[in-house]
C-alpha positions in Angstrom: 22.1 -10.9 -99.5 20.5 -8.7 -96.9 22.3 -6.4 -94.6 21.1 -8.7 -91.4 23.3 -11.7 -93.6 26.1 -9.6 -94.4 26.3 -8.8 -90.8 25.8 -12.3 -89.4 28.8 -12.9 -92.2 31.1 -10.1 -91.0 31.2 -11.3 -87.2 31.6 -15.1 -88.3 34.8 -13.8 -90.3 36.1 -11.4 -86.7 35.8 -14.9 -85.2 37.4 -16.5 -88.0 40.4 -14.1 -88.1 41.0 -13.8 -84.4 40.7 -18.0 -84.7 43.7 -18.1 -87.0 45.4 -15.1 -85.1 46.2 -16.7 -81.5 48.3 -19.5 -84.0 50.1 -17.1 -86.5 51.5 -14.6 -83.6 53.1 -17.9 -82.0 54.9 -18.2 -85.4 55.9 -14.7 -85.2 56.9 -14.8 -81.8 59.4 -15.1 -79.8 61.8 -16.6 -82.6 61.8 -14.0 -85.0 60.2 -11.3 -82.9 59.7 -10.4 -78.9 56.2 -9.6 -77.9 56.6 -6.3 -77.0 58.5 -5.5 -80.1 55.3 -7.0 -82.0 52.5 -5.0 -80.5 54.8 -1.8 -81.6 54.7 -2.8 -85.0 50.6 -3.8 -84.1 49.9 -0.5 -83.1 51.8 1.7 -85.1 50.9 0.0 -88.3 47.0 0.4 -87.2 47.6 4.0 -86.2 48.9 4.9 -89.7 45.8 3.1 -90.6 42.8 4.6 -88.4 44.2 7.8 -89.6 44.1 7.7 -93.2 40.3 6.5 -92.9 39.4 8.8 -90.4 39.9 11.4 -93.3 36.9 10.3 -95.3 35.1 9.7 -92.0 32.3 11.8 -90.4 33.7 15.2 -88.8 33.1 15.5 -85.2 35.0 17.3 -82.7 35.9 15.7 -79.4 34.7 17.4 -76.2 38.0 17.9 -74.1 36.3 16.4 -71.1 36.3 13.1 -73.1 39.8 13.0 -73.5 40.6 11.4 -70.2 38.3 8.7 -70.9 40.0 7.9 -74.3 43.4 7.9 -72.6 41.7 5.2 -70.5 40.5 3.3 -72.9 43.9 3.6 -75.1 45.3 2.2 -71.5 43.3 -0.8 -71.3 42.3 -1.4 -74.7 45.1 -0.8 -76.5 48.6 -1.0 -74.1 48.1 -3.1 -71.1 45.4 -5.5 -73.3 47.8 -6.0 -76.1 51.0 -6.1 -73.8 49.9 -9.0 -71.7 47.9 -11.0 -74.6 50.8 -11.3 -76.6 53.6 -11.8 -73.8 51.5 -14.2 -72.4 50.6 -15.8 -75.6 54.6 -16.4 -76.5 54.7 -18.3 -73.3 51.1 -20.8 -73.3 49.5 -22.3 -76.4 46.8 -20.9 -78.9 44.2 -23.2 -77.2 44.8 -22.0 -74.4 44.7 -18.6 -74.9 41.5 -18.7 -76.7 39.7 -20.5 -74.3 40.6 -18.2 -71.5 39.5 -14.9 -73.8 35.8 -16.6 -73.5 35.8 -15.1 -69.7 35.5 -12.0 -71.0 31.4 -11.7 -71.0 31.8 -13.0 -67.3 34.5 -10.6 -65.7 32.4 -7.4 -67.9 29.1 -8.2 -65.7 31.5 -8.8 -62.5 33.0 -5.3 -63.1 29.9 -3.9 -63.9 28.3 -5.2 -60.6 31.3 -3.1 -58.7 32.1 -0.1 -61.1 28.0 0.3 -62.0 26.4 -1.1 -59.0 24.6 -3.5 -60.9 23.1 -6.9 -59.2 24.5 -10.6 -59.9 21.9 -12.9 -60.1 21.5 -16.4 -58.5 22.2 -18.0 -61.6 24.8 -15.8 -63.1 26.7 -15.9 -60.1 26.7 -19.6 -60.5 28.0 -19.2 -64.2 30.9 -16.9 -62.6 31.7 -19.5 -60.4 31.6 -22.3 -63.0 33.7 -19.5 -65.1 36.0 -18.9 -62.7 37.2 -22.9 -61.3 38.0 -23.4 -65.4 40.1 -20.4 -65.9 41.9 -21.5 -62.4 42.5 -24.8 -63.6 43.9 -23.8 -66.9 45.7 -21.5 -65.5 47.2 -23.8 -62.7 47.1 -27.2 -64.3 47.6 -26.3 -68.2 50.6 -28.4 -69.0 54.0 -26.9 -70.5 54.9 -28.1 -74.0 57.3 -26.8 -76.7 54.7 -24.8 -77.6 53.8 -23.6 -74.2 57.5 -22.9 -72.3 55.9 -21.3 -69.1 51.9 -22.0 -69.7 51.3 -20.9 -65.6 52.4 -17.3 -66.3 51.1 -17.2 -69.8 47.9 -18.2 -69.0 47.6 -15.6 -66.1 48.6 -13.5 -68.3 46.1 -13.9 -70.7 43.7 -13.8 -68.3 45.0 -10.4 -66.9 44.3 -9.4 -70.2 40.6 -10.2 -70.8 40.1 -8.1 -67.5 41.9 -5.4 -69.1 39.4 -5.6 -71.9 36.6 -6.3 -69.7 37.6 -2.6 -68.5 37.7 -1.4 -71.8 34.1 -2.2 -72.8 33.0 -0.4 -70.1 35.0 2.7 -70.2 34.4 3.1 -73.9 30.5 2.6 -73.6 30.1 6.1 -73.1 31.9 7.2 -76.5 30.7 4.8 -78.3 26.3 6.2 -77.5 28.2 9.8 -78.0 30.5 10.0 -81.4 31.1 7.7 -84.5 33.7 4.9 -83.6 36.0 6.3 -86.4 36.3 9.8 -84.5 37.8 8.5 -81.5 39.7 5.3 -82.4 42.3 7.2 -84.2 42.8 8.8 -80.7 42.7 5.5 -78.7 45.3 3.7 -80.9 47.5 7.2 -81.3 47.5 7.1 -76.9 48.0 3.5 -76.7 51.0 3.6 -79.3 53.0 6.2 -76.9 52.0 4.2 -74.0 53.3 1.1 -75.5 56.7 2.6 -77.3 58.8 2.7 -74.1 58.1 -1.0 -73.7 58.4 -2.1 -76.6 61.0 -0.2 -78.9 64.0 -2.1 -77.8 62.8 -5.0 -78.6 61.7 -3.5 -81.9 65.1 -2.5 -82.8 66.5 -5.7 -81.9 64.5 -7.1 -84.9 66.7 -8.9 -87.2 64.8 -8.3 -90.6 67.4 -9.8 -93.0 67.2 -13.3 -91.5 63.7 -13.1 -91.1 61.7 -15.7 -93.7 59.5 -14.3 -96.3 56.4 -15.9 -94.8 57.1 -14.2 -91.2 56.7 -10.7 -92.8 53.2 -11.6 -94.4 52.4 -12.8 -91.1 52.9 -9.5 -89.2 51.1 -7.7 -91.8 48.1 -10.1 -91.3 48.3 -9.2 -87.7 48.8 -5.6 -88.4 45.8 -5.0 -91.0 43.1 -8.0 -90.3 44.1 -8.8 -86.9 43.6 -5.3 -85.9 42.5 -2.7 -88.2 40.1 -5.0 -90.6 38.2 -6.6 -88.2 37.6 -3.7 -86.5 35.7 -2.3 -89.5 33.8 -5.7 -89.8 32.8 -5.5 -86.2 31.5 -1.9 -87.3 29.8 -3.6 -90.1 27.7 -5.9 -87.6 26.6 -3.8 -84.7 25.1 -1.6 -87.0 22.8 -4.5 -88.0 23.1 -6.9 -84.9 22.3 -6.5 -81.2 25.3 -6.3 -79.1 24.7 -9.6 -77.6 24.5 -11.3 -80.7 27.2 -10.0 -81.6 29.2 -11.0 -78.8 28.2 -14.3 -78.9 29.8 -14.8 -81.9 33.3 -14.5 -79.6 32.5 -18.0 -78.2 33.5 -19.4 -81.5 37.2 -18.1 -81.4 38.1 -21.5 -79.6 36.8 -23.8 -81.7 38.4 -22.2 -85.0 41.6 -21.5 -82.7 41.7 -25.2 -81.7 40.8 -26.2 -85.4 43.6 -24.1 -86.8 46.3 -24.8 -84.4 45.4 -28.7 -83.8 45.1 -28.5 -87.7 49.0 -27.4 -88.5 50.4 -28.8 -85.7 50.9 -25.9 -83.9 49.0 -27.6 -80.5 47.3 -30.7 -78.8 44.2 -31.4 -76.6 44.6 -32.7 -73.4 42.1 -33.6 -70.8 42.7 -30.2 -68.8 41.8 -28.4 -71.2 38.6 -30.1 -72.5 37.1 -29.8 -69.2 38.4 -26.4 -68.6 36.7 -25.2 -71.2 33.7 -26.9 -70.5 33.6 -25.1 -67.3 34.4 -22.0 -68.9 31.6 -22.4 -71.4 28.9 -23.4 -69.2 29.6 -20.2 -67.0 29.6 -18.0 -70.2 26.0 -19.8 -71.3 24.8 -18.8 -67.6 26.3 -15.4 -67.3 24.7 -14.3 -70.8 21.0 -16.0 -70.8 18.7 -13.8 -70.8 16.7 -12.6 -67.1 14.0 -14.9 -66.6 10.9 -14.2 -64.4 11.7 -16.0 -61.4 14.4 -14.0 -60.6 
């Protein structure tokens, strides 16, 4: 198989895992665990992990005028993304979550046109538009269920987080074109991990491990090691070989294998909202990303 393949292959499975992810952490929480208490166990687990690589890694120092750029990106990559993802995830349903994570290509170039001074087009500011009325209606019509207790505030907060990583991709630009990804993420994960603790160690303590099912545990460690860490090193794997807009196409299939998996077990429904939510959402993504044609 050539290393173009292996790539293509590597992003599919990202998709894959983070598919399956969005209806495995709503097993996890909040019965067995809280949200905050789970992105503790998220983080510290990947720390422990980034480290021990990191060792048979490439050796580069880091400036110390980078270092407030990798607090940043710990910030919105690591604590605030993660923090509102999964609260907001115990509260809506898989579906619905992974539909809204789509915006993310859209809010990057609406940050970018503000933070970088860089122009909307006509037609990509159509795309944000069509973008924008799907995430409000999902956000403001996506019904409660069982599965969904509060779906208004979990949607909005899952929406808060795709901005937060919409600000990540952009603050960690600059490290990424200056050092190998392994010499800073240990760094991002160790920052994010202390900025997460206060918020979440309580509700790690609270965890009450000898009632806990056998399956639940295997379930956190998926989250902990492929969820995190693993596809990490398979999104390393592809933009080494891919351009970084194929590869971030390949984040428009999260729905479908989130909605396949969690329709599939049970675990959620389709309803008319969010079909055509959705749709919206995905025919602003398709404008947002084509590619600049001549007569603009």
């Amino acid at each position: 198989m050539s290393k173009r393949n292996w790539a293509l292959l590597a992003a599919t499975l990202v998709s894959i895992i983070y598919g399956v992810t969005f209806t495995i952490a709503k097993d996890v929480m909040p019965k067995y665990v809280e949200p905050f208490g789970f992105i503790t166990m998220r983080v510290g687990g990947s720390v422990v992990l980034f480290w021990v690589v990191s060792f048979f890694g490439p050796k580069e120092k880091i400036a110390l005028a980078d270092f407030p750029r990798i607090v940043a990106a710990a910030f919105f990559g690591v604590a605030l993304n993660m923090l509102t993802f999964f609260k907001g995830l115990s509260y809506t349903s898989p579906i619905m979550g992974a539909v809204l994570m789509v915006t993310t290509p859209m809010i990057v170039l609406v940050l970018s046109s503000f933070i970088m001074k860089e122009r909307i087009k006509k037609r990509k500011g159509i795309g944000i538009l069509f973008g924008l009325a799907g995430t409000l209606s999902l956000i403001l019509y996506g019904k409660s269920m069982a599965n969904a207790p509060n779906a208004t505030l979990g949607n909005l907060l899952v929406f808060i987080n795709a901005i937060s990583y919409g600000f990540y991709l952009i603050v960690v630009k600059k490290l990424m074109d200056k050092y190998n990804a392994f010499t800073f993420v240990k760094w991002i994960y160790t920052f994010g991990f202390i900025m997460v603790l206060p918020f979440g160690w309580n509700e790690f303590h609270a965890i009450s491990w000898g009632s806990m099912p056998e399956a639940i545990y295997w379930k956190i460690g998926f989250v902990v090691v492929f969820s995190t860490f693993f596809t990490y090193l398979l999104n390393l794997l592809s933009m080494r070989e891919l351009k970084p807009t194929t590869v971030a196409v390949f984040i428009y299939l999260q729905p479908f294998f989130a909605t396949f998996f969690a329709v599939g077990l049970g675990k959620d429904e389709l309803s008319l909202v969010k079909i055509i939510s959705a749709v919206l959402i995905f025919v602003g993504v398709y404008l947002v990303t084509q590619k600049r044609v001549k007569s603009e």
